[in-house]
N, C-alpha and C positions, 0 to 999 in steps of 0.2 A: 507316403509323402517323402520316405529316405530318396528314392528313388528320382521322383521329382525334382526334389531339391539338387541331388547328384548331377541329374541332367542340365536345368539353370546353373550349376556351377562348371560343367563342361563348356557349356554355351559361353559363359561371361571369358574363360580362359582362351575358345576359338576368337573370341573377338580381339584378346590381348595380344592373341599371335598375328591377327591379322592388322591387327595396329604397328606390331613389330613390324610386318613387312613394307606396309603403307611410310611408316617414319624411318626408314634404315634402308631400303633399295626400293621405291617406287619415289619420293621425295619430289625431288626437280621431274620428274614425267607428268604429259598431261593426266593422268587415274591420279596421281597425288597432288598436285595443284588442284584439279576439281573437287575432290576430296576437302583439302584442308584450307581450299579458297584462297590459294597462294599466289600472287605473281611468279614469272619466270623468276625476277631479279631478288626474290623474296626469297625465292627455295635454293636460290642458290647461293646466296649467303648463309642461310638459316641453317644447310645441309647437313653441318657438322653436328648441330644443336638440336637437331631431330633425329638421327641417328643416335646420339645417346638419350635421346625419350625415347625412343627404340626396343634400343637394348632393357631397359628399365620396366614397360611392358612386356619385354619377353621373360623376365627375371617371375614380373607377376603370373602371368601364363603357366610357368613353369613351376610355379608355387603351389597354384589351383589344380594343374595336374599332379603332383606331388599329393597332394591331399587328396586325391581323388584316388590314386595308385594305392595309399596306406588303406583303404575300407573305413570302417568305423572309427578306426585309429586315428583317421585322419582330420577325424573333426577341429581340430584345436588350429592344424594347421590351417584348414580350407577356412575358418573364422578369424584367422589371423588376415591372408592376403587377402582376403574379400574385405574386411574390414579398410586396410589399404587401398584396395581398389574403389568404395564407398569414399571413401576420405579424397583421394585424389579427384575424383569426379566429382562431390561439391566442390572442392576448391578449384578444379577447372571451369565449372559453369559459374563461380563468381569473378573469378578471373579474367576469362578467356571467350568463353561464348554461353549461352546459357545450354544448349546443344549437348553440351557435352554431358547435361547433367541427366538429360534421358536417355543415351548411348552407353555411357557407363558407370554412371552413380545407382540409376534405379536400377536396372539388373543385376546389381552385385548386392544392393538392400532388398530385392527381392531373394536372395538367395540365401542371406543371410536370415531374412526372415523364415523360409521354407526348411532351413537348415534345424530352426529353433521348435519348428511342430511337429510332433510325436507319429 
């Protein structure tokens, strides 16, 4: 199940990376206005303010691989950003869209869950 779990938590960290590049260089293009269902005039005011949720997903991304680089060791940490990442994704589906809550709230509770059985 280590195994599994590892993999779901590789998963959850490609999509943070790829959130990174969606919010910080594709933003104002059409793949991120389709994406984030933005107007032109939307993404480009927004631009500066999406780039650091950006960076912020990349910080997470960077954490889950971190956790995943340390082996066993790493448990404490990879239960720390997922827990983060859990936490940001309900509070972006009550927020924001509900969307976001099965994107990356349940992938990171499923992981966290897979992370807890033997």
């Amino acid at each position: 199940m280590t195994t599994i779990a590892n993999v779901l938590v590789g998963l959850v960290a490609l999509l943070h990376a790829y959130f990174l590049v969606l919010e910080m260089f594709l933003w104002t293009t059409p793949t991120g206005r389709r994406v984030f269902r933005t107007t032109p005039e939307f993404a480009h005011a927004s631009k500066a303010l999406a780039a650091n949720q950006g960076l912020y997903n990349g910080f997470l991304a960077a954490g889950l691989a971190w956790g995943l680089a340390e082996g066993a060791a790493g448990f404490p940490i990879k239960l720390f950003f997922l827990t983060c990442v859990a936490i940001a994704g309900v509070y972006g589906a009550w927020t924001v869209h509900r969307r976001i809550l099965y994107v990356q709230a349940l992938p990171a509770i499923a992981a966290l869950v897979l992370l807890h059985v033997p």
